[in-house]
N, CA, C and O atoms as a CHARMM CRD file, in Angstrom:
* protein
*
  216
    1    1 UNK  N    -67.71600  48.00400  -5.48900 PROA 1      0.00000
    2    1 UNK  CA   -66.36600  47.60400  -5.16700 PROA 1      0.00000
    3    1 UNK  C    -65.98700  46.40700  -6.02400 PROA 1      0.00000
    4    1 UNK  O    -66.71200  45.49500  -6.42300 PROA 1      0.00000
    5    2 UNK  N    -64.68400  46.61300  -6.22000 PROA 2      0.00000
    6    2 UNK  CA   -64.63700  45.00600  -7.39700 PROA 2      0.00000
    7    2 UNK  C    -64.03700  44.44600  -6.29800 PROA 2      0.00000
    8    2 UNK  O    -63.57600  45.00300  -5.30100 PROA 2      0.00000
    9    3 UNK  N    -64.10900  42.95500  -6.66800 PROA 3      0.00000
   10    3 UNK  CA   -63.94300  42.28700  -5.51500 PROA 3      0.00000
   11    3 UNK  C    -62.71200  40.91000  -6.51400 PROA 3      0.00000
   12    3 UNK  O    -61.90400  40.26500  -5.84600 PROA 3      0.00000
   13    4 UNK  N    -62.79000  40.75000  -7.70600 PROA 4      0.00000
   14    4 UNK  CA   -61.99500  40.02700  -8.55700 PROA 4      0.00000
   15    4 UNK  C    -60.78000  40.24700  -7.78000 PROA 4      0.00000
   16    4 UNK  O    -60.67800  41.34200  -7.22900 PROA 4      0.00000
   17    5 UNK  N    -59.85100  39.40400  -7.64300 PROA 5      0.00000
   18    5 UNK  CA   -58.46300  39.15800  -7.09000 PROA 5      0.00000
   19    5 UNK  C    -58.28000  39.10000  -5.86800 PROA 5      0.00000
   20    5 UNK  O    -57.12300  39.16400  -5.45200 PROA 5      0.00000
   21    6 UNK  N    -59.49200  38.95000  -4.86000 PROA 6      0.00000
   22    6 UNK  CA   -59.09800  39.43500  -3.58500 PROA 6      0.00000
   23    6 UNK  C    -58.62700  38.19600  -3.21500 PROA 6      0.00000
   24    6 UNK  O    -57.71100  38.19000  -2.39300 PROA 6      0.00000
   25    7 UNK  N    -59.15300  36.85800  -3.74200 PROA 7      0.00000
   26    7 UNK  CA   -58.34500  35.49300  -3.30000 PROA 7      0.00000
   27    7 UNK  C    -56.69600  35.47500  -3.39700 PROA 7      0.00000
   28    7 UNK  O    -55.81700  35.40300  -2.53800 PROA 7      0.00000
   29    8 UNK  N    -56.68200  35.55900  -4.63000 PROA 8      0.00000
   30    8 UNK  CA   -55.00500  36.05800  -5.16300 PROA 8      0.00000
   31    8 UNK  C    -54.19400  37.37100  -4.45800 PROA 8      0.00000
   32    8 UNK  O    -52.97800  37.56400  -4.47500 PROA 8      0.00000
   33    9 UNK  N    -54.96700  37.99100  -3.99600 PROA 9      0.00000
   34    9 UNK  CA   -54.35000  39.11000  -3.24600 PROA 9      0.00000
   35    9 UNK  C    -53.95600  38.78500  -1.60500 PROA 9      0.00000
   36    9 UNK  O    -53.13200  39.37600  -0.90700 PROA 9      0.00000
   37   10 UNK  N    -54.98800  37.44400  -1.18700 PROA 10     0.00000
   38   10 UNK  CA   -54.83000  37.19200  -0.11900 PROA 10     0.00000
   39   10 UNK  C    -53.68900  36.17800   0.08000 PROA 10     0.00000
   40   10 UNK  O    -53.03100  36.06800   1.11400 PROA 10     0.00000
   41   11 UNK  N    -53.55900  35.55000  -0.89000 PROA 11     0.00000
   42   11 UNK  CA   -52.52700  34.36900  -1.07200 PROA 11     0.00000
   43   11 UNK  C    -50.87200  35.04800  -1.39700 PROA 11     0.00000
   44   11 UNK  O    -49.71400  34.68100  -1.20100 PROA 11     0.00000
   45   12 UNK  N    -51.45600  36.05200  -1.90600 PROA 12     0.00000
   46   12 UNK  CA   -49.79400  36.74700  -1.96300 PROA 12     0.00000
   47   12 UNK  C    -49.28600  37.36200  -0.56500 PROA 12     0.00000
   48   12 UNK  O    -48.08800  37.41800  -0.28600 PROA 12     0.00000
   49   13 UNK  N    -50.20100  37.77000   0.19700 PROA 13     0.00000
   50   13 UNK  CA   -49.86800  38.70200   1.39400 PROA 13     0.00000
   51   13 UNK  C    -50.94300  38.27500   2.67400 PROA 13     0.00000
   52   13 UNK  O    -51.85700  38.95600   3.13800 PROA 13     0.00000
   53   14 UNK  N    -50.47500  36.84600   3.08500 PROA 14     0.00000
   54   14 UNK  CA   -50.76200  35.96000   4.10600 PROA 14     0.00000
   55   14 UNK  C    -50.91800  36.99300   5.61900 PROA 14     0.00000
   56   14 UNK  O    -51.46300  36.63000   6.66100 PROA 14     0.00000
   57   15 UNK  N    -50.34600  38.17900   5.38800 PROA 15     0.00000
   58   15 UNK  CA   -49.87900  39.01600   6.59000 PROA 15     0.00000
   59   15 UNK  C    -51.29700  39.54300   6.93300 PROA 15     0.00000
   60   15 UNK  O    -51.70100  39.78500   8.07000 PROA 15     0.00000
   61   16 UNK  N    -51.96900  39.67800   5.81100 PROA 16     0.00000
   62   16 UNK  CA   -53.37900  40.78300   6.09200 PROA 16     0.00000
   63   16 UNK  C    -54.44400  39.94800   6.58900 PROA 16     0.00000
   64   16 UNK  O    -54.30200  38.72700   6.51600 PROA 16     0.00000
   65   17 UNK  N    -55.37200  40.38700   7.02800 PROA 17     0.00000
   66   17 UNK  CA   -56.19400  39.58900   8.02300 PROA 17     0.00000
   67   17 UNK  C    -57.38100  40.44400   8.11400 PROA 17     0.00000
   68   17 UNK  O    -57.71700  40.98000   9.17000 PROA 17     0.00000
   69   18 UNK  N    -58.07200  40.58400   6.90900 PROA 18     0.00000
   70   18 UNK  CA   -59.60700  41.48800   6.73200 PROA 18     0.00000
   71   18 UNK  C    -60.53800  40.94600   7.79100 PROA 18     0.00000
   72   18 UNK  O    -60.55300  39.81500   8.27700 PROA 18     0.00000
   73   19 UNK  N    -61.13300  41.74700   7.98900 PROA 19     0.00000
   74   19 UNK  CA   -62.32800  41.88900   8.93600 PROA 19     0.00000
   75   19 UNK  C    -64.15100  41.64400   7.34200 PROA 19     0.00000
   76   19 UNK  O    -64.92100  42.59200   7.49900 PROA 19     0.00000
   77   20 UNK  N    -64.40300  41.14300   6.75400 PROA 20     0.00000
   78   20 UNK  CA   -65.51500  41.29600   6.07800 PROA 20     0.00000
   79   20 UNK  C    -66.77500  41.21900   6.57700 PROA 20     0.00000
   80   20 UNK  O    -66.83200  40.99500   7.78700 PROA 20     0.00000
   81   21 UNK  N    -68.41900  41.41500   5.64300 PROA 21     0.00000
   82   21 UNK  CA   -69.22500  41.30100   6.01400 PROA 21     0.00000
   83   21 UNK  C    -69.91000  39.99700   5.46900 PROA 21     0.00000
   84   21 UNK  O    -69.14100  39.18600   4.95300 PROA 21     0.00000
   85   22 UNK  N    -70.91300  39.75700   5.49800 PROA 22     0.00000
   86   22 UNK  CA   -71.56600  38.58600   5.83400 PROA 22     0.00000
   87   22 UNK  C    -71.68200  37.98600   3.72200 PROA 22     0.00000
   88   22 UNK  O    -71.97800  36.90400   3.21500 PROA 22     0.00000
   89   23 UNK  N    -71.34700  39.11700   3.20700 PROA 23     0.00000
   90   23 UNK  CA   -71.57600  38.52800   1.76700 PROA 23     0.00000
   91   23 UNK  C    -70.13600  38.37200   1.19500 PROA 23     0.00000
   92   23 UNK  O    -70.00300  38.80900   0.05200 PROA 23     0.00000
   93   24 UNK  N    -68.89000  37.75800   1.85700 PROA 24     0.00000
   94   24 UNK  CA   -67.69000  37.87600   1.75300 PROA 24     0.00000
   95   24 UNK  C    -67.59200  36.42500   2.60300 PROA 24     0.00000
   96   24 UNK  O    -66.61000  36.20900   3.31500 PROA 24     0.00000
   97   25 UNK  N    -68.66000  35.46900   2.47800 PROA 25     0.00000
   98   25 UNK  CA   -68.52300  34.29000   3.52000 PROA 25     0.00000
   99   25 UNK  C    -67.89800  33.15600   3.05700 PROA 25     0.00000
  100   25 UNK  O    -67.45400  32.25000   3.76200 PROA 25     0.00000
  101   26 UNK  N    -67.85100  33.27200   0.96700 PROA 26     0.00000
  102   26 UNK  CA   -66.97700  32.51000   0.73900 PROA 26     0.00000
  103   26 UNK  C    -65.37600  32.60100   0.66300 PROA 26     0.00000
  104   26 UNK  O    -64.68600  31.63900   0.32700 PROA 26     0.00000
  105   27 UNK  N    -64.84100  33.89700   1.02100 PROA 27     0.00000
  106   27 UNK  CA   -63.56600  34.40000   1.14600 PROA 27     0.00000
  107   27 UNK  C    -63.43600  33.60000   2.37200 PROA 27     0.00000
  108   27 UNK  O    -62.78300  32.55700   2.32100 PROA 27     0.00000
  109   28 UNK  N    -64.01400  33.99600   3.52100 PROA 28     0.00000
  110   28 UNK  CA   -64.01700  33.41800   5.21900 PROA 28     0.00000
  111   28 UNK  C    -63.90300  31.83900   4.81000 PROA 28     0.00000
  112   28 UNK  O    -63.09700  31.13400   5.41800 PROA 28     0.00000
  113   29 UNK  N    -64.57100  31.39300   3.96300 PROA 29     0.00000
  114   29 UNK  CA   -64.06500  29.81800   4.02000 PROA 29     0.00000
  115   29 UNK  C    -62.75300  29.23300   3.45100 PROA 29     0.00000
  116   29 UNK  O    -61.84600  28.52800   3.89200 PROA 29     0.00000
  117   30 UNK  N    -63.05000  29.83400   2.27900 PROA 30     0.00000
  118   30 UNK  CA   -61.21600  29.57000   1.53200 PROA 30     0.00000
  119   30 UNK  C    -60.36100  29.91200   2.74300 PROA 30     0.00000
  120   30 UNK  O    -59.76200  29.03400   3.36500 PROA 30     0.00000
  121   31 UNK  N    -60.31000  31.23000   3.07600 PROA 31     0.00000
  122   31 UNK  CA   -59.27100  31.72100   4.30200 PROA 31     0.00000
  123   31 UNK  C    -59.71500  31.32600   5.55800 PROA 31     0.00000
  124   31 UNK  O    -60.25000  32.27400   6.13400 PROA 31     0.00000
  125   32 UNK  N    -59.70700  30.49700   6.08600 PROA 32     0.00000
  126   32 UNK  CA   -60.50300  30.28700   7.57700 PROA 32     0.00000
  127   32 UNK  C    -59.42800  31.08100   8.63900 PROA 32     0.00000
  128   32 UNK  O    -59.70500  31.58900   9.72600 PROA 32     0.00000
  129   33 UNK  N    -58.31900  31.02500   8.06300 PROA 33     0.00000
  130   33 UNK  CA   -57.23600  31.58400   9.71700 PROA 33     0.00000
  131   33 UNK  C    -56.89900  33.09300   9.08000 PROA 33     0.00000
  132   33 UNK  O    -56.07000  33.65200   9.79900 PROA 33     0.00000
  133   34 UNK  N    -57.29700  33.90800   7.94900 PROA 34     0.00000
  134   34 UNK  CA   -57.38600  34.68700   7.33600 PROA 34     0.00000
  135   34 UNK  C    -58.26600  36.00500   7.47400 PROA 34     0.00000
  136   34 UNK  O    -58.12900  37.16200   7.87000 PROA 34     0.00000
  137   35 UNK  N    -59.17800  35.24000   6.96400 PROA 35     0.00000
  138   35 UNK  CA   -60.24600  36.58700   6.84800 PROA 35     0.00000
  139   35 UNK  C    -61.14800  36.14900   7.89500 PROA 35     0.00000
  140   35 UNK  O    -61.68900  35.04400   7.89500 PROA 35     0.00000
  141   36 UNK  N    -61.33700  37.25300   9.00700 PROA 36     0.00000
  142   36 UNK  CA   -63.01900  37.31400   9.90000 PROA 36     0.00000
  143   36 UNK  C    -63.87400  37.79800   9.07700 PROA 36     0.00000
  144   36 UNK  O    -63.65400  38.64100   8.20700 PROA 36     0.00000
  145   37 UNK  N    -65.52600  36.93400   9.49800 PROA 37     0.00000
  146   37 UNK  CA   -66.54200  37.28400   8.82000 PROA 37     0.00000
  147   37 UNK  C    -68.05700  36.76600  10.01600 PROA 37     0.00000
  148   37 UNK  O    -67.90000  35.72500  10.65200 PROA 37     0.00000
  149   38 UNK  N    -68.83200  37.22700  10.12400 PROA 38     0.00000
  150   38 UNK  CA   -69.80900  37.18500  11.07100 PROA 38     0.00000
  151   38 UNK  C    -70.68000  35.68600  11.00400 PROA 38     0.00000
  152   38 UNK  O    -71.20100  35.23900   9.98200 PROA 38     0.00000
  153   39 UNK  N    -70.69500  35.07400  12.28100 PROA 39     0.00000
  154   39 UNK  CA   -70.96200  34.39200  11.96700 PROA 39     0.00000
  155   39 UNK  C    -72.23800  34.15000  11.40900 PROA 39     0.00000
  156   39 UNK  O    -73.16700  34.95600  11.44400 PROA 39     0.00000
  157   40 UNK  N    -72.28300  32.61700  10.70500 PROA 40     0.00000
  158   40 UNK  CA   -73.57500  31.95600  10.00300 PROA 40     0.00000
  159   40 UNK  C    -74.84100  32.41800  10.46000 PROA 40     0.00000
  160   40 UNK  O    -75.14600  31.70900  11.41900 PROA 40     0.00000
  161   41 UNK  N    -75.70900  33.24900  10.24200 PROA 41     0.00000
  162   41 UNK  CA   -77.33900  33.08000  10.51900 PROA 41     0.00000
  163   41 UNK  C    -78.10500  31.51700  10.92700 PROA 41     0.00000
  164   41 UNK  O    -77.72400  30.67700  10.11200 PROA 41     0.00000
  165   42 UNK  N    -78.71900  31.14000  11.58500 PROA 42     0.00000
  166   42 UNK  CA   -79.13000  30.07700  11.68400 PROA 42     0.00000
  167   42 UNK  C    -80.60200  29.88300  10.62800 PROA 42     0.00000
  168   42 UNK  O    -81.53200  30.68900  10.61400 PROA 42     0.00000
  169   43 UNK  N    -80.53400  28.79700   9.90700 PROA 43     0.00000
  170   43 UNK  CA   -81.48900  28.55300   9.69000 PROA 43     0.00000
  171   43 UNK  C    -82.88400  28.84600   9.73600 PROA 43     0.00000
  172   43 UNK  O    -83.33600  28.44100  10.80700 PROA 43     0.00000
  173   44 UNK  N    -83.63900  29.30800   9.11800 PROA 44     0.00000
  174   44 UNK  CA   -85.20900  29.66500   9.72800 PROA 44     0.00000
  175   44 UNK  C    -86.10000  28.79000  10.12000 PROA 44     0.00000
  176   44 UNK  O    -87.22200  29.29700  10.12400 PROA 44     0.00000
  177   45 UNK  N    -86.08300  27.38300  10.54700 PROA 45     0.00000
  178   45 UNK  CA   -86.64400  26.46500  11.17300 PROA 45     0.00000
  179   45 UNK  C    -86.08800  26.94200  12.18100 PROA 45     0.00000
  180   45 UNK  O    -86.85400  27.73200  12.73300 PROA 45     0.00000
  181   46 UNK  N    -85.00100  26.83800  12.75900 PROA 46     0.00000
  182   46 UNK  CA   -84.51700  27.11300  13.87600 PROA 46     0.00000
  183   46 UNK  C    -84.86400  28.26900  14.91500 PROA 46     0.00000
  184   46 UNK  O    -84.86100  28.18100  16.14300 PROA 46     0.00000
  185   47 UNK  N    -85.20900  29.54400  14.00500 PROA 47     0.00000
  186   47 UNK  CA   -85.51200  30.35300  14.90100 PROA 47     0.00000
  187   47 UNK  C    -87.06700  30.21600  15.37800 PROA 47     0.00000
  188   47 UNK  O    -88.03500  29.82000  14.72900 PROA 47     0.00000
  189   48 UNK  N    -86.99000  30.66300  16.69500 PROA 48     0.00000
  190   48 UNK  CA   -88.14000  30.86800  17.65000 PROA 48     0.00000
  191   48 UNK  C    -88.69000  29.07300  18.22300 PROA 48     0.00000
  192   48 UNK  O    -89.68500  28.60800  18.77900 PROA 48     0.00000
  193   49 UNK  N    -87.07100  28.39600  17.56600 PROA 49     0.00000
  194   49 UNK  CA   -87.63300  27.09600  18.89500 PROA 49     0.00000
  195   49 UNK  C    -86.57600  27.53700  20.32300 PROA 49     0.00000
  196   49 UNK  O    -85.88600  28.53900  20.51000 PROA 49     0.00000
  197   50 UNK  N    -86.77600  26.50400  21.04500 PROA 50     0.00000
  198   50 UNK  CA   -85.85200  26.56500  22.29700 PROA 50     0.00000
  199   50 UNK  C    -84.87600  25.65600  22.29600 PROA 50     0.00000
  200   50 UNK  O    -84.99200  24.44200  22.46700 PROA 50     0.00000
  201   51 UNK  N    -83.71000  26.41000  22.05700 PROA 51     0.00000
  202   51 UNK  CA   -82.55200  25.19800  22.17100 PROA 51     0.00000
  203   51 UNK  C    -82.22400  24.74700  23.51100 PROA 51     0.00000
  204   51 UNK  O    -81.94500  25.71700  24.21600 PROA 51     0.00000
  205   52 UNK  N    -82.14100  23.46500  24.22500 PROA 52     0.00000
  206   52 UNK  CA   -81.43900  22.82200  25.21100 PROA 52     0.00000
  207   52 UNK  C    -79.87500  22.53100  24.81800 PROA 52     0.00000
  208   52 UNK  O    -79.52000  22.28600  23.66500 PROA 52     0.00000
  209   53 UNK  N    -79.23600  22.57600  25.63300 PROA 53     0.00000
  210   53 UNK  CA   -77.98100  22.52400  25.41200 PROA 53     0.00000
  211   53 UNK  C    -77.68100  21.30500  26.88800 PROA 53     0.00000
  212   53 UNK  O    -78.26700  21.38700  27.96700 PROA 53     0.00000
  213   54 UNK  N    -76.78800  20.40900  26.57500 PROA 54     0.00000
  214   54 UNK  CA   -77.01200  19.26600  27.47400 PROA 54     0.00000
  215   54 UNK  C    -75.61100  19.85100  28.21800 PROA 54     0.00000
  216   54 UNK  O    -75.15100  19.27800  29.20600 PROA 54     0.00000
């Protein structure tokens, strides 16, 4: 899939509101109220501790 212009494509037509996948995460940042994208993976230190939440 080419993916060249999709910034410029998004900036012309504010109306559209893609759904992407997880390798489309720098589109999700430029566009934050724009494009959905799954969230962040956590870290691999992180997995298999126990988070407390206060």
């Amino acid at each position: 899939m080419r993916t060249e212009g999709i910034a410029e494509q998004l900036q012309l037509h504010p109306q559209v509101k893609p759904k992407v996948d997880r390798g489309y995460r720098g589109l999700a940042n430029d566009f934050p109220h724009q494009v959905q994208a799954p969230p962040r993976t956590p870290k691999d230190d992180v997995i298999g501790r126990e988070v407390r939440l206060a």
